[in-house]
Steps between C-alpha positions, in 0.01 A plus 500: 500500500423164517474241208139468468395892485383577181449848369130515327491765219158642462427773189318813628158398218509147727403687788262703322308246330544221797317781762202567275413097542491583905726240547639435884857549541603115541288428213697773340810380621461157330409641129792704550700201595387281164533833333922514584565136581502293186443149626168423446477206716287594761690409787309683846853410756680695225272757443370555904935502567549751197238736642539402855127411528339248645455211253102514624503876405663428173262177353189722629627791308569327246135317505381838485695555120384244392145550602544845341634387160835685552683193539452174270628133608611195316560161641728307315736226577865501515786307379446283767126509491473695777182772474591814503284839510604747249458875520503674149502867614558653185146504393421741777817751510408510119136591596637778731738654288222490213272658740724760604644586110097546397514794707 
Protein backbone atom coordinates (compact mmCIF):
# COMPACT_ATOMS: atom_id res chain seq x y z
CA UNK A 1 0.00 0.00 0.00
CA UNK A 2 1.29 3.11 -0.73
CA UNK A 3 1.48 6.28 1.58
CA UNK A 4 -1.22 8.30 0.21
CA UNK A 5 -4.20 5.54 0.14
CA UNK A 6 -6.62 6.38 2.49
CA UNK A 7 -9.36 4.09 3.67
CA UNK A 8 -12.87 6.18 3.54
CA UNK A 9 -15.35 4.83 6.18
CA UNK A 10 -18.86 5.33 5.07
CA UNK A 11 -21.98 4.30 7.70
CA UNK A 12 -24.63 2.13 5.95
CA UNK A 13 -27.67 5.40 6.85
CA UNK A 14 -24.90 7.64 4.62
CA UNK A 15 -25.66 5.66 1.76
CA UNK A 16 -29.20 5.58 2.40
CA UNK A 17 -29.87 9.09 2.87
CA UNK A 18 -27.00 10.35 0.24
CA UNK A 19 -29.01 8.05 -2.73
CA UNK A 20 -32.44 9.53 -2.02
CA UNK A 21 -30.77 13.17 -3.07
CA UNK A 22 -29.88 11.32 -6.66
CA UNK A 23 -26.58 12.32 -6.23
CA UNK A 24 -23.83 11.08 -9.06
CA UNK A 25 -21.23 8.91 -7.79
CA UNK A 26 -18.21 11.55 -7.94
CA UNK A 27 -20.43 13.97 -6.40
CA UNK A 28 -20.96 11.25 -3.90
CA UNK A 29 -17.52 10.48 -3.65
CA UNK A 30 -16.55 14.04 -2.55
CA UNK A 31 -19.29 14.37 0.43
CA UNK A 32 -18.00 11.18 1.45
CA UNK A 33 -14.52 12.48 1.30
CA UNK A 34 -15.36 15.83 3.63
CA UNK A 35 -17.49 13.39 5.48
CA UNK A 36 -14.05 11.09 6.66
CA UNK A 37 -11.29 13.60 5.98
CA UNK A 38 -11.24 16.25 8.64
CA UNK A 39 -9.34 19.08 7.02
CA UNK A 40 -11.65 21.41 5.95
CA UNK A 41 -9.48 23.34 3.72
CA UNK A 42 -10.72 22.75 0.51
CA UNK A 43 -7.77 21.78 -1.25
CA UNK A 44 -9.03 20.09 -5.06
CA UNK A 45 -4.94 18.47 -5.81
CA UNK A 46 -5.58 16.83 -2.42
CA UNK A 47 -8.92 15.90 -2.76
CA UNK A 48 -8.81 14.83 -6.91
CA UNK A 49 -5.26 12.62 -5.54
CA UNK A 50 -7.30 11.19 -2.45
CA UNK A 51 -10.09 9.99 -4.73
CA UNK A 52 -8.03 9.58 -7.78
CA UNK A 53 -10.30 11.95 -9.78
CA UNK A 54 -9.66 14.37 -11.97
CA UNK A 55 -9.30 17.74 -10.17
CA UNK A 56 -11.98 19.07 -13.07
CA UNK A 57 -14.33 16.19 -11.94
CA UNK A 58 -13.83 17.02 -8.35
CA UNK A 59 -14.41 21.25 -8.35
CA UNK A 60 -17.55 20.44 -10.74
CA UNK A 61 -18.82 17.99 -8.26
CA UNK A 62 -18.23 19.88 -5.81
CA UNK A 63 -20.02 23.06 -7.62
CA UNK A 64 -22.82 20.83 -7.80
CA UNK A 65 -22.94 20.61 -3.50
CA UNK A 66 -22.81 23.61 -3.24
CA UNK A 67 -25.44 24.51 -5.72
CA UNK A 68 -27.53 21.89 -3.86
CA UNK A 69 -27.07 23.24 -0.31
CA UNK A 70 -25.33 19.99 0.86
CA UNK A 71 -22.13 21.61 1.13
CA UNK A 72 -21.53 25.24 2.74
CA UNK A 73 -18.18 27.40 2.11
CA UNK A 74 -16.32 30.00 4.04
CA UNK A 75 -13.53 32.14 2.82
CA UNK A 76 -11.38 33.27 5.37
CA UNK A 77 -7.82 34.25 5.56
CA UNK A 78 -4.98 32.51 7.07
CA UNK A 79 -2.17 33.18 9.31
CA UNK A 80 -0.48 34.45 6.54
CA UNK A 81 -3.42 36.12 4.94
CA UNK A 82 -3.72 33.79 2.48
CA UNK A 83 -7.72 33.05 1.47
CA UNK A 84 -8.72 29.98 2.07
CA UNK A 85 -12.17 28.10 1.23
CA UNK A 86 -13.59 26.32 4.11
CA UNK A 87 -15.87 23.31 4.00
CA UNK A 88 -18.01 22.88 7.25
CA UNK A 89 -19.59 19.46 6.50
CA UNK A 90 -21.07 18.85 9.66
CA UNK A 91 -24.17 20.75 9.02
CA UNK A 92 -25.13 18.28 6.37
CA UNK A 93 -24.03 14.69 7.87
CA UNK A 94 -26.11 16.16 10.86
CA UNK A 95 -29.05 16.78 8.43
CA UNK A 96 -28.71 13.14 7.17
CA UNK A 97 -28.46 11.39 10.24
CA UNK A 98 -31.53 13.61 11.53
CA UNK A 99 -33.29 12.61 8.47
CA UNK A 100 -32.63 9.10 8.74
CA UNK A 101 -33.36 8.88 12.92
CA UNK A 102 -37.04 10.65 12.04
CA UNK A 103 -37.82 7.51 10.47
Amino acid sequence: MFKDNKKLVVETMFIGETLKLNLSLKEFFVLLYFDNIYDEVFDMKIVAKTLNMKEEDVLTAYGSLVTKNLIKVNAEKDCFGKIIKIVPIDRCISALKTDFIMK
